[in-house]
N, C-alpha and C positions, 0 to 999 in steps of 0.2 A: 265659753261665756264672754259676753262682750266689755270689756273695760271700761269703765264706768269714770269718765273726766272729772266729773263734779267733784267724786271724793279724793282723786287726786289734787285739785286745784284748791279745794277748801284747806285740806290741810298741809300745804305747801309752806314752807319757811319763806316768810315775809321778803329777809335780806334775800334769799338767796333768787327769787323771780327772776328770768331774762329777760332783760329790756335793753335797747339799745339808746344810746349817748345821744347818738349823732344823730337827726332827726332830716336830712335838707330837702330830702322830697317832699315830707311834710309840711316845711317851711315856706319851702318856695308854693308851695300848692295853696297855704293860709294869705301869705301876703299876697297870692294874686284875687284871692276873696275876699282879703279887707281893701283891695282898690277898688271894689266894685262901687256903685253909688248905692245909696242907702246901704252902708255896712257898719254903720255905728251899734256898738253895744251888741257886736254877736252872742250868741248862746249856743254854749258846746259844749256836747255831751262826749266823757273818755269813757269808752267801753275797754275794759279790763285796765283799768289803772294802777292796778299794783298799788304803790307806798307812796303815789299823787305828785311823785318829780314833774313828770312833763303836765300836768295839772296843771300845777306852780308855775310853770314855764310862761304858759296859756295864759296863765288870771293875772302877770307880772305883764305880757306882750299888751293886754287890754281886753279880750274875753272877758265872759261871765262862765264860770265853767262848771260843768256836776260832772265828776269820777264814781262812776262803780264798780266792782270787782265782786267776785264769786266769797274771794280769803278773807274772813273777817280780822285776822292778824293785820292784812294790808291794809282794810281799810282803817282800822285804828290807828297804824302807824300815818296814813294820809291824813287825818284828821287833824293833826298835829297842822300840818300844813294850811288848813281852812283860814278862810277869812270872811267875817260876816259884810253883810249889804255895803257897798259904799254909797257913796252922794249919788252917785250915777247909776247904783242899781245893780252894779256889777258884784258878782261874789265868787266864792271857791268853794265847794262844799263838795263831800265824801258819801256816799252809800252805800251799803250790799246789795248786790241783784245778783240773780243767776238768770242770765242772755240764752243760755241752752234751755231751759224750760221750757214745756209746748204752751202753757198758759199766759195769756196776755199779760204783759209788762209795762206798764205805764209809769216812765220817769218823774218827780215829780219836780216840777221849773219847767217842762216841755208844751208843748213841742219846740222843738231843737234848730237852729239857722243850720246849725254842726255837727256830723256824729263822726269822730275819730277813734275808728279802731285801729290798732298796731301788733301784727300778728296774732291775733286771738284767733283768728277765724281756721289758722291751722295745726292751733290746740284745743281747740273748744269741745272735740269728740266726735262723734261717727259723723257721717253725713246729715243725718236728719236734724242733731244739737247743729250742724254749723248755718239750716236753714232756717231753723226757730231764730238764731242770732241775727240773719238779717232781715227777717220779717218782725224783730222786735227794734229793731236799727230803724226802719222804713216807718212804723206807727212811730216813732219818736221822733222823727221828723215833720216840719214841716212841708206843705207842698210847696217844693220848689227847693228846697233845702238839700245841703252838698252831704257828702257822704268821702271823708277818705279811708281807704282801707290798705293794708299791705298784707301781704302772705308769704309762707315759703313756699318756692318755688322749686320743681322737679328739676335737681343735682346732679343724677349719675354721671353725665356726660363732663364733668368739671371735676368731680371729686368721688373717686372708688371707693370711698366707705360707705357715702349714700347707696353706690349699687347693691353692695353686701346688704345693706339692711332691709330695702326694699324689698330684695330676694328672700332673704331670711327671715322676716314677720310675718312678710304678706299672709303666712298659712294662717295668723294667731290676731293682725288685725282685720283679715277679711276684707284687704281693699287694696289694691294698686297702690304704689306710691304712699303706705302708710306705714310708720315702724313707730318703735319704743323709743326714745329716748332714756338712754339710762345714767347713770353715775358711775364712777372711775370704777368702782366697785361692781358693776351689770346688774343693781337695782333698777329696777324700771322705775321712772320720775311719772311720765306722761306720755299717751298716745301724739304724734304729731302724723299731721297730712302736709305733704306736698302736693304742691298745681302747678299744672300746665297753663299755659294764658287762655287756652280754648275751653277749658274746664272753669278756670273762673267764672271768666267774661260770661259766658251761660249759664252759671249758678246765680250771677247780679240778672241777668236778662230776668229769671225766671222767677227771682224772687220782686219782682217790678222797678227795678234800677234803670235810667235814660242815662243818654249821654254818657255810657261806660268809655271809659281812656284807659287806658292800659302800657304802662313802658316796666320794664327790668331789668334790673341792676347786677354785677357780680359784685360779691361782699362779702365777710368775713362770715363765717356760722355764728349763730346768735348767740351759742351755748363753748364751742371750739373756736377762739381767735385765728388759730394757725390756718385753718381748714376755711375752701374756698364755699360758696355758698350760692344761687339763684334768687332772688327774692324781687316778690310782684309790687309793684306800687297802683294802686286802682282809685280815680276819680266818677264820682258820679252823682247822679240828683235824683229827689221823687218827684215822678211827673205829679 
């Protein structure tokens, strides 16, 4: 029976989500879209926000920004963070969505200049929840509107433990390149997927992404500091 993401991610411990600090791909990828002309007063949507840190980050850089996550524990603790309308329009504001549902999803502030996802797409669950995620990424978009995403990316060759696991799930997640993450203890936390860049970039082609970019990074695992790690950075647009 296939493992089921959603109830893992709902009831996941707030503090404990993986997110990463250090943001500079994404950085560099924002500030080269607010020098665009006509870039005043973006609007950006954080798919899987966790407890709304890099929300905050966003609505403090000048964004108007909507965070939603699956964990209603998260989004509470984001909420905290919110700030209502300024002079300008701009706001911070917190929701529940679930991105893996087949049924349309309509953010509400959208359509969106910005949709920033940061590794969900290789937690979010089997294959079909990670296409639902960008076909509810794409309607929340405006046409013409940017699209950054990150993933992890396929390890073994960097680091022997991803080989082991790869090896060792594959019978129980049913896919290449997909394993458990577990706890020091070998509780299972969450399914996670690793990508190739060839496997991405074709999963944006085909969910109607233009203009896919593609570079990657070696880094720390998201979850193990010590441990080396692959991971995709991905820029694109709705035609």
């Amino acid at each position: 029976m296939q493992r089921e993401a959603r109830d893992d991610w709902r009831g996941y411990a707030a503090g404990s989500i993986p997110s990463k600090v250090s943001t500079p791909q994404l950085d560099r990828f924002l500030a080269e879209v607010r020098g665009l002309p006509a870039a005043c007063s973006l609007k950006l949507l954080d798919v899987g926000c966790g407890t709304g840190r890099l929300g905050r980050r966003l609505f403090d850089e000048g964004f108007s920004v909507v965070g939603v996550d699956i964990n209603p524990e998260a989004i509470s603790v984001a909420r905290q963070l919110a700030v209502p309308a300024t002079e300008s329009g701009r706001s911070l504001r917190f929701e529940e969505a679930d991105f893996a549902t087949p049924t349309a999803l309509p953010i509400d502030g959208g359509p969106f200049d910005i949709v920033v996802c940061q590794l969900v797409v290789s937690i979010i669950g089997h294959a079909a929840q990670r296409l639902n995620l960008l076909h509810h990424v794409r309607a929340n978009l405006r046409p013409g509107g940017w699209f950054y995403l990150s993933a992890s990316g396929v390890s073994d060759t960097i680091n022997a433990s991803y080989a082991r696991l790869y090896a060792d799930d594959a019978a129980l997640t049913g896919e290449v390149h997909s394993y458990f993450s577990r706890d020091d203890q070998g509780k299972v936390l969450y399914t996670t997927h690793h990508f190739t860049p060839e496997e991405l970039v074709a999963m944006l082609d085909g969910a109607g992404f233009e203009q896919v970019r593609l570079s990657t990074d070696r880094e720390a695992s998201s979850r193990r500091a010590e441990e080396a790690a692959f991971f995709h950075f991905v820029t694109c647009r709705r035609g």
